[in-house]
C-alpha positions, 0 to 999 in steps of 0.5 A: 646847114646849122651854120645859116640858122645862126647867119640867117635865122629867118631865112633858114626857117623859111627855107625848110617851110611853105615859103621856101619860094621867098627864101630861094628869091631872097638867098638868090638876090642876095648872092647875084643869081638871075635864076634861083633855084633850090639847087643852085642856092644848096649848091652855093651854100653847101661850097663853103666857097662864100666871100665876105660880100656873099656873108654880107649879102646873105645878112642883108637879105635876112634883115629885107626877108623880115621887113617883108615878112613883118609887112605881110604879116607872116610869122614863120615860126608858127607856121612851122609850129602849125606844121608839126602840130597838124602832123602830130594830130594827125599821128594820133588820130590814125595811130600808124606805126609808120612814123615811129618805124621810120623813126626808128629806122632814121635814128639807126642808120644815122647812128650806124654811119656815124659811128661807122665813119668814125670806127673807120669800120666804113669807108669809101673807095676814094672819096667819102662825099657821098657818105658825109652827103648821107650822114648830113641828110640823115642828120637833118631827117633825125632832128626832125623826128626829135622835134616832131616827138619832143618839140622844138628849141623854137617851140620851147623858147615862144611858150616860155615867152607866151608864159613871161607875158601871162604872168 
């Protein structure tokens, strides 16, 4: 769902965060649905069936998310920061090798369905979907585990801006 940080950048960091509540309500109003839930708004987003009024919709609900995101003052992308801060804390207090083992585990099995598919050394019987299904969340996992180890673009972009200001 790369495409929705570009359509709507505010709803798809809360989306992936402790307030997904309000994206799904925010998403789920947008597109007309009485009874939101996270599947029904994936299942909806992931169609690739969205109209020129849902897009529409969608940017209109990214603009009242961040009005009341602004009203309450809450600022997603710290929470996210606060988020993979704790962890990163808390992987170096431990020193578990899990997080490394899975690590390791989610950037080869990506890598291996990826190349596999385009190979063609891995093919489904018939229909694929479940491949391009696992190739997305393992997609999503390894952007993960890259931005737990090496930080995020949003990150980056905050701290450069934190620094202009201080000097």
């Amino acid at each position: 769902m790369e495409w929705l940080k570009t359509l709507a950048p505010t709803i798809a960091t809360v989306l992936g965060g402790p307030l997904a509540g309000m994206a799904v309500q925010a998403i789920g109003s947008a597109m007309g649905m009485s009874d939101a839930t996270g599947e029904r708004i994936n299942e909806v987003l992931t169609s690739g069936q969205m109209t020129g009024e849902q897009v529409a919709a969608l940017k209109k609900a990214e603009l009242e998310l961040k009005a009341k995101l602004a009203e309450l003052q809450i600022k997603p992308e710290e929470i996210a920061a606060a988020d993979r801060a704790s962890a990163r804390d808390m992987q170096a207090k431990t020193g578990s090798k899990i997080p490394g083992f899975l690590g390791i585990l989610i950037t080869f099995g990506f890598f291996g369905i990826l190349i596999g598919m385009m190979t063609g050394d891995l093919k489904s019987t018939g229909n694929t979907d479940a491949l391009l299904i696992m190739l997305g969340a393992l997609g999503a996992a390894w952007g993960a585990v890259v931005n737990f180890y090496y930080g995020s673009s949003a990150g980056s972009a905050s701290k450069n801006e934190l620094l202009a200001k201080k000097g």
